[in-house]
C-alpha positions as a Markdown table, in Angstrom:
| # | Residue | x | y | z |
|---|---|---|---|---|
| 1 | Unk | 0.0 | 0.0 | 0.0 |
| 2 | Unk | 1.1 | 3.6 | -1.0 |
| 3 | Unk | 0.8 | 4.8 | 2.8 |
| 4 | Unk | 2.8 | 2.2 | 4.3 |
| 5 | Unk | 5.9 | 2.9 | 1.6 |
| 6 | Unk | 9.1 | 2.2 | 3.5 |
| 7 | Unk | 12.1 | 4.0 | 2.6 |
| 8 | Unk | 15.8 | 2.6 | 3.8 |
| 9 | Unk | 16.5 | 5.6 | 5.3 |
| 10 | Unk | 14.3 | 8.5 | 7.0 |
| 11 | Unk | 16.0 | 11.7 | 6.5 |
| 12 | Unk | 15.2 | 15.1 | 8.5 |
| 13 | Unk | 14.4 | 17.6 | 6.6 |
| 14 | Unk | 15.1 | 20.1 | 9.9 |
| 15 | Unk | 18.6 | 19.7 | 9.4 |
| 16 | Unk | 19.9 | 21.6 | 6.3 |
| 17 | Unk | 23.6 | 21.3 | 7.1 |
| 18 | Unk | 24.6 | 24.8 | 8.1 |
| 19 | Unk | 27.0 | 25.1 | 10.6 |
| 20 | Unk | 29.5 | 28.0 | 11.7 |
| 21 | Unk | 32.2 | 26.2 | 9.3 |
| 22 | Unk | 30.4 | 26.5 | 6.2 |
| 23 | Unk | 28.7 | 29.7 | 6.7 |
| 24 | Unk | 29.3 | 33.2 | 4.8 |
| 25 | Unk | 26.9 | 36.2 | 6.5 |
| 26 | Unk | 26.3 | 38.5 | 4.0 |
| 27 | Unk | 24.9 | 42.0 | 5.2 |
| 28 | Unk | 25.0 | 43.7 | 2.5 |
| 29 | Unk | 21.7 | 42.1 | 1.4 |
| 30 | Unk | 20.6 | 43.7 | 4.0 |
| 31 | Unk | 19.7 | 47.0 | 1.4 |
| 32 | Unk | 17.1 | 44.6 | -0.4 |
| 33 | Unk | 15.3 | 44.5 | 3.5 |
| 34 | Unk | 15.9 | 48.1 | 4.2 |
| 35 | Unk | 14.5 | 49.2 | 0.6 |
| 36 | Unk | 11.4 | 47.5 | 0.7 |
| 37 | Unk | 10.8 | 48.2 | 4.6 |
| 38 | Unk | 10.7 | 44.7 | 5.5 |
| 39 | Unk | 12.8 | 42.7 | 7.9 |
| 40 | Unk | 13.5 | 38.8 | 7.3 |
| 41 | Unk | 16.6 | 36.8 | 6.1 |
| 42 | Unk | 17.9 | 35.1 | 3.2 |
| 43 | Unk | 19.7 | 31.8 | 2.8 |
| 44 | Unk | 21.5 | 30.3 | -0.1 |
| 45 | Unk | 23.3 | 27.1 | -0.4 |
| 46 | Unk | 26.2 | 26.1 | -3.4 |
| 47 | Unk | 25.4 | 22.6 | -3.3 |
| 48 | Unk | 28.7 | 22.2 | -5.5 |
| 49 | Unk | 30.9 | 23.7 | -2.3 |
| 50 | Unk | 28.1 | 22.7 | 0.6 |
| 51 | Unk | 28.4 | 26.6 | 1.3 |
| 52 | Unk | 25.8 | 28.9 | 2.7 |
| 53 | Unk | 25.7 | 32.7 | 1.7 |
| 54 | Unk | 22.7 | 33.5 | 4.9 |
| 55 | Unk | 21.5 | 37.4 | 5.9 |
| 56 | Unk | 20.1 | 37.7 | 9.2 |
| 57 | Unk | 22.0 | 34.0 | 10.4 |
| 58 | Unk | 20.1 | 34.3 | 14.3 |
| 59 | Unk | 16.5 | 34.6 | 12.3 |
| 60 | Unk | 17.6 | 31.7 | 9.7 |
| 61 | Unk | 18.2 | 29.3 | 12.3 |
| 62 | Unk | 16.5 | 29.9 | 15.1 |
| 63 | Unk | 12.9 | 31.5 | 14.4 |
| 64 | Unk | 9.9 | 29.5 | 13.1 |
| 65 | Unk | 6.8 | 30.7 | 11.1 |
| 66 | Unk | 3.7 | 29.4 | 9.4 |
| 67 | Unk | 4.9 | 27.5 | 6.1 |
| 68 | Unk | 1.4 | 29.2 | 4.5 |
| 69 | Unk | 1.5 | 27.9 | 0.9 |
| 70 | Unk | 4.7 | 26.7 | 0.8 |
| 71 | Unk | 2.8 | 23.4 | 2.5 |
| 72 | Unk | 1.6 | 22.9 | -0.8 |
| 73 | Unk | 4.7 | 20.7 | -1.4 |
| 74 | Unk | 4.4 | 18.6 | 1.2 |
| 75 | Unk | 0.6 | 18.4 | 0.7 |
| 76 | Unk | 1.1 | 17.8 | -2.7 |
| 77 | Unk | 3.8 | 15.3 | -1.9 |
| 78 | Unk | 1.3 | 13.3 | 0.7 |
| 79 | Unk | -1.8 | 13.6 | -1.6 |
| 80 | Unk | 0.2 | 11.6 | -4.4 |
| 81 | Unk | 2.1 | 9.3 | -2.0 |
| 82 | Unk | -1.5 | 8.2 | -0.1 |
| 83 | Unk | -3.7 | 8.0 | -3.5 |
| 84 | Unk | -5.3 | 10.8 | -2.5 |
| 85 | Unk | -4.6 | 13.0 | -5.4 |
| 86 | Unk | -4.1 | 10.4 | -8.8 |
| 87 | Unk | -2.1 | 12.7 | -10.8 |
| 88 | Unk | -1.5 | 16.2 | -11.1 |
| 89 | Unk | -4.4 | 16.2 | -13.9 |
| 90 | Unk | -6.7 | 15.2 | -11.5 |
| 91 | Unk | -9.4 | 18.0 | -11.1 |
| 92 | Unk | -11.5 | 19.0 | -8.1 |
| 93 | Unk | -14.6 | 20.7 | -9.0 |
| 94 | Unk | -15.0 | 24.3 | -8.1 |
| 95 | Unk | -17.5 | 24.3 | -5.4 |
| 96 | Unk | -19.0 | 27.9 | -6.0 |
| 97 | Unk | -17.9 | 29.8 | -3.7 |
| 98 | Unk | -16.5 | 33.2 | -5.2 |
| 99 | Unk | -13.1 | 34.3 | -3.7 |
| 100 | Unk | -10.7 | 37.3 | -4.2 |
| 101 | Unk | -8.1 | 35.4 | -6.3 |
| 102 | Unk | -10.0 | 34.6 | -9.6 |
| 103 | Unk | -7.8 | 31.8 | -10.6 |
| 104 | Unk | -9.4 | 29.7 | -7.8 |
| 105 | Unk | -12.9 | 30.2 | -8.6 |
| 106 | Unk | -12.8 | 27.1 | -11.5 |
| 107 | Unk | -12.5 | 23.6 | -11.7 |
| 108 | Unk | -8.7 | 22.8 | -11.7 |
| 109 | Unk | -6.3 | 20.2 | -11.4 |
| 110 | Unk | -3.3 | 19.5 | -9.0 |
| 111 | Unk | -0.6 | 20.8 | -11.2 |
| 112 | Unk | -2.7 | 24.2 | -11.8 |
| 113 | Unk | -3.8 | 25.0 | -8.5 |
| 114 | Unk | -0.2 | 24.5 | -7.2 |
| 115 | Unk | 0.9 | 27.0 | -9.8 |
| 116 | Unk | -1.6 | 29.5 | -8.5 |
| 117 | Unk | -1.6 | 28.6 | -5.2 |
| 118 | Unk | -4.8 | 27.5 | -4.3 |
| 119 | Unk | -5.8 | 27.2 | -1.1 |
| 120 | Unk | -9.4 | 25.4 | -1.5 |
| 121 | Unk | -8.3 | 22.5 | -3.5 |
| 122 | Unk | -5.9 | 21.7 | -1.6 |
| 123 | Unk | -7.7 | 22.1 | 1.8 |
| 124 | Unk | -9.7 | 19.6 | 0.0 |
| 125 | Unk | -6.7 | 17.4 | -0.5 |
| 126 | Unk | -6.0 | 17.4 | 3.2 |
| 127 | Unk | -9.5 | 16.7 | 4.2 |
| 128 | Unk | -9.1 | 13.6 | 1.8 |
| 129 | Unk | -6.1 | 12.8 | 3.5 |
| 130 | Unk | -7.3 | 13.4 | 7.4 |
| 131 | Unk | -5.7 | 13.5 | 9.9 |
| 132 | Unk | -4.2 | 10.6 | 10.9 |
| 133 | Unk | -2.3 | 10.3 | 7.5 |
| 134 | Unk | -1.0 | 13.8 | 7.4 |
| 135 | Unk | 0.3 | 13.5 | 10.9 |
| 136 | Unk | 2.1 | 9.9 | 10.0 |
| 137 | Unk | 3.6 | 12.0 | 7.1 |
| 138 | Unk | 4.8 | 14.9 | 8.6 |
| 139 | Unk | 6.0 | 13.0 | 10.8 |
| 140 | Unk | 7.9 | 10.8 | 8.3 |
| 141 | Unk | 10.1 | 14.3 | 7.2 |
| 142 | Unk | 10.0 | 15.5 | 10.5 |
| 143 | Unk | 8.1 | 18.5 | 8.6 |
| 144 | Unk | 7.9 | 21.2 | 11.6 |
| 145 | Unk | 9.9 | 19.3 | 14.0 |
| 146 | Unk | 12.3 | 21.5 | 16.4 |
| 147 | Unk | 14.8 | 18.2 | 16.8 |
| 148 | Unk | 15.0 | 15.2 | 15.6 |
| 149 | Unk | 13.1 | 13.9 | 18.4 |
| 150 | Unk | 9.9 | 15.8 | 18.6 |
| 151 | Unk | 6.6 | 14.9 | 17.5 |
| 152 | Unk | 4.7 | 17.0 | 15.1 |
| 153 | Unk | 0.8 | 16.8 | 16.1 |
| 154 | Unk | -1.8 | 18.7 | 14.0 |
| 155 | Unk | -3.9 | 21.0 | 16.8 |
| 156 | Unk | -6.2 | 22.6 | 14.8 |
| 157 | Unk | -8.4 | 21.6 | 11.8 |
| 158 | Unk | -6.2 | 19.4 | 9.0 |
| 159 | Unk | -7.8 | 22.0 | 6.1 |
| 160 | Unk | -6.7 | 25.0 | 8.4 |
| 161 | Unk | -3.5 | 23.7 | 10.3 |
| 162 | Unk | -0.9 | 25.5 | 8.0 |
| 163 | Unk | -2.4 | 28.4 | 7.8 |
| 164 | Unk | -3.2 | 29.6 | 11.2 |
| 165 | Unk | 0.2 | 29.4 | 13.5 |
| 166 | Unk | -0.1 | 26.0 | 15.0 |
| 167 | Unk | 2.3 | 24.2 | 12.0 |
| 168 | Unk | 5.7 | 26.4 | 12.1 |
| 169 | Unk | 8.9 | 25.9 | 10.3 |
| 170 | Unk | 12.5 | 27.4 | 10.1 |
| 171 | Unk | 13.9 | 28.9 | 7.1 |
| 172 | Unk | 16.3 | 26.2 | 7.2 |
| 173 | Unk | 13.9 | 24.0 | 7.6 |
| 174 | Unk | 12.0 | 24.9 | 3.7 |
| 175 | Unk | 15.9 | 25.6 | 2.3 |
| 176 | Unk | 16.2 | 21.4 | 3.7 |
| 177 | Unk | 13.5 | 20.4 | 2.4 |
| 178 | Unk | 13.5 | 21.6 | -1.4 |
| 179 | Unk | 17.1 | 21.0 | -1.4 |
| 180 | Unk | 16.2 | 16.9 | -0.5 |
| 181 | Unk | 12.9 | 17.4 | -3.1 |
| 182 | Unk | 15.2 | 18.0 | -5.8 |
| 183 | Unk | 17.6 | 15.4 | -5.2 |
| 184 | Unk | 14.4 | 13.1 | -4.9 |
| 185 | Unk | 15.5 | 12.1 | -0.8 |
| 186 | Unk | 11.9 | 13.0 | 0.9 |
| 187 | Unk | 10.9 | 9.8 | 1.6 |
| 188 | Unk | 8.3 | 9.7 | -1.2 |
| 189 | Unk | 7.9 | 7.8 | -4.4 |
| 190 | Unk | 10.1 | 9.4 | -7.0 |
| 191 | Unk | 7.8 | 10.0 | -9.7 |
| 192 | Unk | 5.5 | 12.1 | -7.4 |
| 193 | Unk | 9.0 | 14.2 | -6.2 |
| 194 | Unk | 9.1 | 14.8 | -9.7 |
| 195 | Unk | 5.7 | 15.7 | -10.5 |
| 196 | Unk | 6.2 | 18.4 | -7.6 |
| 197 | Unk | 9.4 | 19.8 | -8.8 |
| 198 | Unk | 7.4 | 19.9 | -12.3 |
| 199 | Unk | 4.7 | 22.4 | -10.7 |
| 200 | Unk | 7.8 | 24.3 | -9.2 |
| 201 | Unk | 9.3 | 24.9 | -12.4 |
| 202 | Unk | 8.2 | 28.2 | -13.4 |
| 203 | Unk | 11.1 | 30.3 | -15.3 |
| 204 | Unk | 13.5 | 27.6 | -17.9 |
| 205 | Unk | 15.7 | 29.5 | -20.3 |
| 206 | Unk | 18.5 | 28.6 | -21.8 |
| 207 | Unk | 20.8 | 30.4 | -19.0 |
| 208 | Unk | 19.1 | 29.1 | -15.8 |
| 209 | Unk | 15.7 | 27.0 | -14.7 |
| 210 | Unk | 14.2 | 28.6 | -11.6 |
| 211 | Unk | 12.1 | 26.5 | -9.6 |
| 212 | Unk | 9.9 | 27.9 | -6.2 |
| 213 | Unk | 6.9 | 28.0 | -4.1 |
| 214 | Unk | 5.5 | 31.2 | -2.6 |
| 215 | Unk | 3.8 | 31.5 | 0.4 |
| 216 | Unk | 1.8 | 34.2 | 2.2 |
| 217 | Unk | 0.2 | 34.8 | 5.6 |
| 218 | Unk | -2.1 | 37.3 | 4.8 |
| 219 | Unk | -2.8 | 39.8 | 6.9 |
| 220 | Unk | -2.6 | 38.7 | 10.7 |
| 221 | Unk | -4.8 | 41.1 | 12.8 |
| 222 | Unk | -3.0 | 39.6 | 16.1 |
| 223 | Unk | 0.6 | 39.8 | 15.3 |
| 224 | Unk | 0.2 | 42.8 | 13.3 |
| 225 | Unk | 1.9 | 41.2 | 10.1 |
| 226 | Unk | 2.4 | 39.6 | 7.1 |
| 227 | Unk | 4.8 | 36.7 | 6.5 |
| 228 | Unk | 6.6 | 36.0 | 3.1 |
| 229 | Unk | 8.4 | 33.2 | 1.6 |
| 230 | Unk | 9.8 | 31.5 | -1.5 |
| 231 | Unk | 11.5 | 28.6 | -1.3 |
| 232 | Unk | 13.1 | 26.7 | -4.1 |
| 233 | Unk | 16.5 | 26.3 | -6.1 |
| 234 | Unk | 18.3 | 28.0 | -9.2 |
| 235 | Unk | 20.3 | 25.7 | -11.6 |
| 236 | Unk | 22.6 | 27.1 | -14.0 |
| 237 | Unk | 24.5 | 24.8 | -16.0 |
| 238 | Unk | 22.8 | 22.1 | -14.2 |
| 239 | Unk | 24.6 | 23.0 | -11.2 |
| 240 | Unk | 21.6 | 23.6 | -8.3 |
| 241 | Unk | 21.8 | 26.4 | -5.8 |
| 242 | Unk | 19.1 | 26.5 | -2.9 |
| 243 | Unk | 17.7 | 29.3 | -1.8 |
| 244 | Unk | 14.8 | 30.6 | 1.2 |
| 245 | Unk | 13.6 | 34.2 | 0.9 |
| 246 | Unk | 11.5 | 34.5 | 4.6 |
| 247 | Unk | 10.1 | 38.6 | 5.1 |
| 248 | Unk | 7.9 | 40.1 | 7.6 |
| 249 | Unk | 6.1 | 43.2 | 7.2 |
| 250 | Unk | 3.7 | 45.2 | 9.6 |
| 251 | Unk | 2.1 | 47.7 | 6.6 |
| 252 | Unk | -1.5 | 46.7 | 6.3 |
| 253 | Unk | -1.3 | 47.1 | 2.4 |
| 254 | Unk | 1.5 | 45.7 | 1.7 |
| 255 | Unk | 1.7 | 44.1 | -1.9 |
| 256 | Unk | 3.6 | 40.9 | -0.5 |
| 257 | Unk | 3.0 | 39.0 | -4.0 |
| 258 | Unk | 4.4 | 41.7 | -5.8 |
| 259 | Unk | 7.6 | 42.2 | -3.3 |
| 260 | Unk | 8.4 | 38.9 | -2.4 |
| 261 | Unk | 9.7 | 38.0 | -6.0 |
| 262 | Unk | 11.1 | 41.2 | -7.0 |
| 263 | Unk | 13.3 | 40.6 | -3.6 |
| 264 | Unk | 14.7 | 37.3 | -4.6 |
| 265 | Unk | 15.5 | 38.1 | -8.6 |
| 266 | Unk | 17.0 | 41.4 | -7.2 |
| 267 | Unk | 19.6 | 39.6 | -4.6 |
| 268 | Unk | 20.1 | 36.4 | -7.2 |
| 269 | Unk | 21.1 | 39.1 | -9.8 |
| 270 | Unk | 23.3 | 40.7 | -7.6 |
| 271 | Unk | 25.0 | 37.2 | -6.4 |
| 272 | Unk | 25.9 | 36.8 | -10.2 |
| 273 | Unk | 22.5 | 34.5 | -11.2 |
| 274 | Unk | 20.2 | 34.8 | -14.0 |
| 275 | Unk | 23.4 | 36.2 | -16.4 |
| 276 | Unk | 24.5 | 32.5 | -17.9 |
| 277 | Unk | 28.1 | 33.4 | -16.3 |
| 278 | Unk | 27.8 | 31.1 | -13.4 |
């Protein structure tokens, strides 16, 4: 049976390998935070060298925040793995309800609503899943864990649980786990590793392939904030670099979609990336 897959080897995503040896703080990409009146860190990793290029080191390593729709990997991931979702053409009707993001309010398929991040098919998907099963797989990756002996429990609604502060993660915890995604080491059947990374894919030129998933809190009337990440990897010359862009802003208004992406091509460009020279 899918859900009882055994792999030889369980590997933690919570560990990313960064340590004080292999560790360059850079911050001068500190201007990027300043400009766009956010604070938050960025972390890259050569995986040629095993080096680290990390702004703001103390909040990379240490401070945890809702994954938001960044889950949608590791939803996806579980969905495929339990039978849950069949393939990423499989569709789950639109169930009427009109929201503010007009992309979700159709019919659409796994590989479509990853792409624009939709949160009610894949609150679906973990309804489908329940609880039990999502908690057996998070558990699996150690998805949320703060060592590599704590238990991740789901406290609030399965449909709800990534989005509303109980489920936190590092950002070395996300650069981890894309980095073991695109290697294929999650624990998962290959094929649906690679039918994730498909849906990541979103920019492949003939100078780099840029792969990533956003995620955003929205507005959070308690903490006064909005969380940002993207999370994925750069290749060029099919040599991966990983990367975690994690920002926090307390403006009300603040266009978060439109930021969080000029951010990350703004410091790859500056670290040499999207130029074919690397």
């Amino acid at each position: 049976m899918r859900l009882i897959f055994s792999c030889c080897t369980v590997l933690l995503i919570w560990l990313a390998g960064c340590s004080p040896n292999n560790v360059k703080v850079d911050d001068s990409l500190g201007k990027y935070f300043t400009e766009n009146k956010v604070t938050g860190c960025f972390g890259l990793m050569n995986n040629g060298t095993g080096k680290f290029t990390i702004y703001n080191l103390a909040r990379y390593r240490d401070s945890s925040y809702l994954p938001a729709s960044t889950f949608k990997i590791v939803n996806s991931l579980i969905g495929l793995q339990t039978g849950v979702i069949s393939s990423d053409s499989m569709v789950i009707p639109w169930d009427g309800i009109t929201r503010p993001v007009a992309a979700w309010n159709r019919d659409l398929n796994m590989y479509d609503a990853f792409r624009v991040s939709a949160v009610p098919y894949y609150q679906e998907v973990a309804r489908r899943i329940g609880k039990d099963s999502m908690e057996h797989w998070l558990n699996r990756i150690h998805y949320g864990a703060r060592t590599d002996t704590d238990v991740v429990h789901i406290e609030t609604a399965v449909d709800t649980f990534w989005l509303d502060n109980s489920l936190r993660v590092t950002p070395d915890q996300q650069l981890g786990l894309v980095k073991m995604l695109y290697f294929d080491q999650l624990g998962f059947f290959k094929i649906y590793q690679e039918t994730v990374k498909r849906a990541m894919l979103f920019e492949d030129t003939p100078d780099y392939r840029l792969g990533y998933k956003t995620g955003w809190s929205g507005w959070d009337p308690v903490r006064q904030r909005h969380i940002g990440w993207i999370i994925g990897w750069i290749e060029e010359n099919k040599h991966p670099y990983f990367f975690v862009l994690n920002i926090e802003s307390h403006q009300q208004d603040f266009d978060m979609p439109a930021v969080r992406i000029k951010m990350l091509k703004e410091i790859l460009g500056d670290m040499g990336f999207m130029k074919g020279k690397m």
